[in-house]
C-alpha positions as CSV (number, residue, x, y, z in Angstrom):
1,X,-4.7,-20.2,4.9
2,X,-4.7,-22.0,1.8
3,X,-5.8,-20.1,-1.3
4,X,-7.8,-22.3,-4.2
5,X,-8.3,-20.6,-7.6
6,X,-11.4,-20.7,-9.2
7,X,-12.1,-18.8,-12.3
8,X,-15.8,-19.4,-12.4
9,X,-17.0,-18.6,-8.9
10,X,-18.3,-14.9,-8.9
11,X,-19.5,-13.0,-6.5
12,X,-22.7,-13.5,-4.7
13,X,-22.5,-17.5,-5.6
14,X,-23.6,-19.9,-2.3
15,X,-22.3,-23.0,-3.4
16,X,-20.2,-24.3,-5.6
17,X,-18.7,-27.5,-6.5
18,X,-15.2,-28.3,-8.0
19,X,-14.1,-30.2,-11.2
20,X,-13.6,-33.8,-10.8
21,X,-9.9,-33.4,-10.5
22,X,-9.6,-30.4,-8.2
23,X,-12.1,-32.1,-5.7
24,X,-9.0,-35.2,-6.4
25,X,-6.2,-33.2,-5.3
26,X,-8.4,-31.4,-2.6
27,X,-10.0,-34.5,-1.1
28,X,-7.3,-37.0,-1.6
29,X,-4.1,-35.0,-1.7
30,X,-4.8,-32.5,0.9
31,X,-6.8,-35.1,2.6
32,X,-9.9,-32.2,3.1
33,X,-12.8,-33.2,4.7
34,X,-16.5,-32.1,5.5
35,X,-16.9,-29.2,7.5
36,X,-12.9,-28.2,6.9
37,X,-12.5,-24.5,5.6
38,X,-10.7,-23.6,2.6
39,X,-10.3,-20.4,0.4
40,X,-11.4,-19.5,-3.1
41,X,-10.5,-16.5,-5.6
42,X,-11.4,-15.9,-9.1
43,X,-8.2,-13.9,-9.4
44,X,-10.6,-10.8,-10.6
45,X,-10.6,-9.8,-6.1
46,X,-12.9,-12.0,-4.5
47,X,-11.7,-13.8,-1.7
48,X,-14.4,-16.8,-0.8
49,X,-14.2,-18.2,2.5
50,X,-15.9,-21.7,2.2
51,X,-16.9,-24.9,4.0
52,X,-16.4,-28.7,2.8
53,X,-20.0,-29.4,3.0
54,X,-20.8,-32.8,1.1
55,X,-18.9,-35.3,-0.9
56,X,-20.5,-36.7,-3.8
57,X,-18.7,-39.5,-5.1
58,X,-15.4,-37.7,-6.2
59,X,-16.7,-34.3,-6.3
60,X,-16.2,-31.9,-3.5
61,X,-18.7,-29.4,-2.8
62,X,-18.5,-26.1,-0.8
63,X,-20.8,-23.4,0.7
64,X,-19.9,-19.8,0.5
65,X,-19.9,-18.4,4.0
66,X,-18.4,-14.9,3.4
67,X,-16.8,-12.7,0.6
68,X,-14.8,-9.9,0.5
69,X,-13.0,-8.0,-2.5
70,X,-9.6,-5.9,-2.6
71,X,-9.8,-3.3,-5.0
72,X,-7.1,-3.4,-7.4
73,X,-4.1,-1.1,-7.5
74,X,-5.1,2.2,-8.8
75,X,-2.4,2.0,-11.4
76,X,-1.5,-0.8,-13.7
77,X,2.1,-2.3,-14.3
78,X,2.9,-4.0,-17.4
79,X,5.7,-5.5,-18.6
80,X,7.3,-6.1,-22.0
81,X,9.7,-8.6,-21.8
82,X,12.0,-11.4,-24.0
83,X,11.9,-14.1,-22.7
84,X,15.1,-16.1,-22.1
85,X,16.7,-18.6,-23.2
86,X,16.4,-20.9,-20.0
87,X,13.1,-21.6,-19.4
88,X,13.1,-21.5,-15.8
89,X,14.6,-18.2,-15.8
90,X,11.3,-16.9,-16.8
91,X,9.5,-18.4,-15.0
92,X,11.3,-17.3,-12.0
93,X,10.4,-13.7,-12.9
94,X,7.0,-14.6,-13.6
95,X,6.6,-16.2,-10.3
96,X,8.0,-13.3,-8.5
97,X,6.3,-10.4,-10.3
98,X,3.4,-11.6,-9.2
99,X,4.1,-11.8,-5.8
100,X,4.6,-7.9,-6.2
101,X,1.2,-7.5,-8.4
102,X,2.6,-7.1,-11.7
103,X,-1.1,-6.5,-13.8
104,X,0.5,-8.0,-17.4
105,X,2.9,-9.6,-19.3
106,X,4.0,-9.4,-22.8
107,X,6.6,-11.8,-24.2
108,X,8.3,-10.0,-27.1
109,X,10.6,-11.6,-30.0
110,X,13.2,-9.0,-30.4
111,X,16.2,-9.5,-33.0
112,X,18.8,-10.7,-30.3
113,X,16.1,-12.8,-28.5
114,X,17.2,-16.1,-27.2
115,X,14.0,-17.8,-27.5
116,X,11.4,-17.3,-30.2
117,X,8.7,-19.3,-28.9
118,X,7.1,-20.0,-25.9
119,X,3.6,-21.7,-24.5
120,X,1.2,-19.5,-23.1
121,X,-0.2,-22.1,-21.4
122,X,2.7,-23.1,-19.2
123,X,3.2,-19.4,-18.2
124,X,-0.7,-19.2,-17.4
125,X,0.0,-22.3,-14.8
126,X,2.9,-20.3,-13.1
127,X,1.9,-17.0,-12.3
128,X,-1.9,-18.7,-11.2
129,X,0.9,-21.2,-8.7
130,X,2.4,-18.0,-7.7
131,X,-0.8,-16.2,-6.9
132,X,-2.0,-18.5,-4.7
133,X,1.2,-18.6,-2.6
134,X,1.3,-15.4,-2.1
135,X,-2.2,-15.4,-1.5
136,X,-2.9,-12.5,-3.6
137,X,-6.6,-12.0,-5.5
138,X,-5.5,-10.6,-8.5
139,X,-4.4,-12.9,-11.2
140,X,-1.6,-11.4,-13.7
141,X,-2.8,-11.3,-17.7
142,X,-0.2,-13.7,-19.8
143,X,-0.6,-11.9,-23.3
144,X,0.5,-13.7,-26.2
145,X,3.6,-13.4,-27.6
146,X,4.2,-10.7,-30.1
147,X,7.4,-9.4,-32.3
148,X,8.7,-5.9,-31.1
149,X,7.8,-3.9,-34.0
150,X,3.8,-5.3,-33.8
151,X,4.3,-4.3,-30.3
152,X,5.2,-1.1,-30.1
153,X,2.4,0.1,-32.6
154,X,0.0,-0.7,-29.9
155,X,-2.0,1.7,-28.0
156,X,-1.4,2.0,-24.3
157,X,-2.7,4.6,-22.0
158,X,0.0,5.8,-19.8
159,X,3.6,6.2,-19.6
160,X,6.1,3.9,-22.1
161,X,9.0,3.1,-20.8
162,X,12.3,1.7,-22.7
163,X,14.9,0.3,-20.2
164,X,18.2,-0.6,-22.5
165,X,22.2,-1.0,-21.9
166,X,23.3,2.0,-25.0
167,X,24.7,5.1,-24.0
168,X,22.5,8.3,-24.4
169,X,20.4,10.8,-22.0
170,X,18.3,8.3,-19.6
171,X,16.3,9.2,-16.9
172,X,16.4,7.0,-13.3
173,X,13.3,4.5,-13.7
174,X,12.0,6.2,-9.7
175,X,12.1,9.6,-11.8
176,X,10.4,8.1,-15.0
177,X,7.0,6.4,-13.5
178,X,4.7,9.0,-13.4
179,X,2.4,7.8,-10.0
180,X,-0.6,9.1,-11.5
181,X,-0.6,7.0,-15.1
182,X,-0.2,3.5,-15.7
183,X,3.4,2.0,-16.7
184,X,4.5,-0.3,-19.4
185,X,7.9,-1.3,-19.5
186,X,9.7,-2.4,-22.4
187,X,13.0,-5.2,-21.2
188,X,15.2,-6.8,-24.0
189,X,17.6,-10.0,-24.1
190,X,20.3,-10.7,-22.8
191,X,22.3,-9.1,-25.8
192,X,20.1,-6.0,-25.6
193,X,17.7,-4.3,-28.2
194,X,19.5,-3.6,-31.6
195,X,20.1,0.2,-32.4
196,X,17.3,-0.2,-34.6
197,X,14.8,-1.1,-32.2
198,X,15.9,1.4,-29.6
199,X,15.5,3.9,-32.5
200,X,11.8,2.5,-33.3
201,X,10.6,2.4,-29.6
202,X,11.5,6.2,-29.2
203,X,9.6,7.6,-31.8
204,X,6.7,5.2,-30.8
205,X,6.9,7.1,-28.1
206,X,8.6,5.2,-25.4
207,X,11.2,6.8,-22.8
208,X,14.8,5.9,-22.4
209,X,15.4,4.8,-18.7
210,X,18.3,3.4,-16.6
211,X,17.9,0.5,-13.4
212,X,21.3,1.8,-12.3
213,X,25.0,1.5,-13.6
214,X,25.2,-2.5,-13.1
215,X,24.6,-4.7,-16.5
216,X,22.2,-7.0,-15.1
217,X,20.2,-10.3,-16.6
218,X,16.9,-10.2,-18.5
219,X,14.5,-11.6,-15.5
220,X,16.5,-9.7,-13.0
221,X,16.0,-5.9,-14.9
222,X,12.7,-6.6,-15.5
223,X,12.2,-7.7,-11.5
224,X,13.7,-5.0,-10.4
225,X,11.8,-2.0,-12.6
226,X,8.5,-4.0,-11.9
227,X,9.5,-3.7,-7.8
228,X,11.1,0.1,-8.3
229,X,7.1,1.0,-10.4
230,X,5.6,-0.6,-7.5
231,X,7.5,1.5,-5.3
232,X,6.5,4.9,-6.9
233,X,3.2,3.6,-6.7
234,X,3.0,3.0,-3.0
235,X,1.7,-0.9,-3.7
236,X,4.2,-2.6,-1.6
């Protein structure tokens, strides 16, 4: 099965045709052809099973034969995280939250953050890449990047969770995620949130929490409390 992703398509559509450079890389590339099927999602659920039907020119055109939705985990996962300083690194995490159905992403400038900038747009491209390997139907939000302290004055409804290195009273992160609210986790760089900030996540209202006694990297901490929440949830 190969999974296309389609933002436009929506549910109850027949046909549809593709941009001139999609129908490119489908017709040329993958060397598609009429009456071959293939698979659309708009990334809001809706899997499209579709024919090739017609080929105008260098457009490629498809009929809807059947759609189906998933409905979305009953709790949402998202993640506040700095990005590091290797690109790739976060990207790597990007790619595999969203294997496990992370629902957002924040990248947060922090004081010790490695990398102060960062394009949206190249972040958008990945975790679309990554949903359609994994052939999942949900596509991940890719917020835009915000400093910590304009962060943690927003609202969120759920549970606020602050995973940092200090010493202090922390609960496991399994004993932290409540299964019946939604989670946001907050994940620092690789030289951890300043005392400051620790001090200004608590009283916005965020909870201390521990991934274990091992000092581990950025993309790997924020992995593993995204696969631990998902656990607690029952998504995998």
């Amino acid at each position: 099965m190969q999974l296309f992703y389609e933002p436009q398509i929506e549910s109850g559509i027949r046909s549809f045709t593709f941009s001139k450079a999609e129908s490119k890389h489908i017709l040329k590339v993958l060397r598609k052809k009429s009456g071959d099927q293939i698979f659309l999602t708009n990334g809001k659920g809706f899997l499209f099973e579709c024919e090739i039907m017609t080929q105008f020119g260098s457009l490629c055109e498809v009929t809807v034969k059947q759609e189906s939705y998933t409905t979305p985990n009953s709790k949402e996962v998202h993640m506040a995280v700095c990005p590091t300083k290797q690109t790739d690194r976060f990207e790597w995490f990007l790619e595999k939250a969203t294997e496990l159905g992370i629902t957002s992403i924040t990248p947060i400038r922090a004081a010790r953050s490695e990398r102060k900038d960062i394009k949206t747009e190249r972040l958008e491209k990945i975790v679309q890449s990554a949903m359609k390997q994994s052939l999942r139907t949900y596509l991940p939000a890719i917020l835009e990047t915000c400093a910590l302290s304009d962060f943690l004055k927003q609202e969120f409804n759920g549970s606020k969770l602050l995973a940092h290195c200090e010493k202090g009273e922390k609960l496991s992160i399994l004993q932290a995620v409540d299964p019946e609210k939604n989670t946001l986790i907050l994940i620092g760089p690789e030289g951890d949130f300043s005392d400051q900030e620790i001090d200004m996540a608590l009283k916005n209202g965020f909870k201390p929490v521990t991934l274990g006694d091992q000092r581990l990297r950025t993309e790997t901490a924020a992995l593993l409390a995204c696969a631990l929440t998902n656990s607690v949830y029952g998504s995998f």
